[in-house]
N, C-alpha and C positions, 0 to 999 in steps of 0.2 A: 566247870562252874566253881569248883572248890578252888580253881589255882588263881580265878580271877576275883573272888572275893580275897584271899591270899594279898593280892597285889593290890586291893582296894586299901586294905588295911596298912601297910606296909607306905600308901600313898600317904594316909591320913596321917600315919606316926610322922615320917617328912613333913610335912606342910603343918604340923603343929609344932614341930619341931624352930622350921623357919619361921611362923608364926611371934614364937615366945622370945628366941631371941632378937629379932626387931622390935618388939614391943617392948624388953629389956633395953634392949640399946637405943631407943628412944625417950624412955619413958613413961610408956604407954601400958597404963598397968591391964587396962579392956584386953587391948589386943593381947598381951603375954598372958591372962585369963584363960583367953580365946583360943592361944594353940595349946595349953594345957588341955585345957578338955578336948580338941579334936586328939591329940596325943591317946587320951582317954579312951574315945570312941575307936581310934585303932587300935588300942592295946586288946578292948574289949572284942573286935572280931577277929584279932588275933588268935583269942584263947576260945572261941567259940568252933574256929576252923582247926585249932590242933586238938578240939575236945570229939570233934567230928571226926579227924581221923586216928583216933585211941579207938571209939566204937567200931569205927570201921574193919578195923586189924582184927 
């Protein structure tokens, strides 16, 4: 469970990643918004899943 929320995050940080810069290299200030915050939201279960396993240990 832990390794595939892992990889969820790690999805999210890519895809806002590609996100922001299309929306840069368009013009598109929505969409470069847009992968900022998914960028966000992975960083955030990023640090949720290495807070999980500090506990763990």
């Amino acid at each position: 469970m832990a390794g595939e929320q892992k990889s969820k995050a790690k999805t999210e940080q890519v895809k806002g990643k590609v996100k922001e810069a299309a929306g840069r290299a368009v013009g598109n200030e929505r969409l470069e918004a847009e992968g900022r915050a998914e960028q966000a939201k992975g960083d955030a279960r990023q640090t949720k899943e290495k807070a999980k396993d500090v506990f763990k240990h």
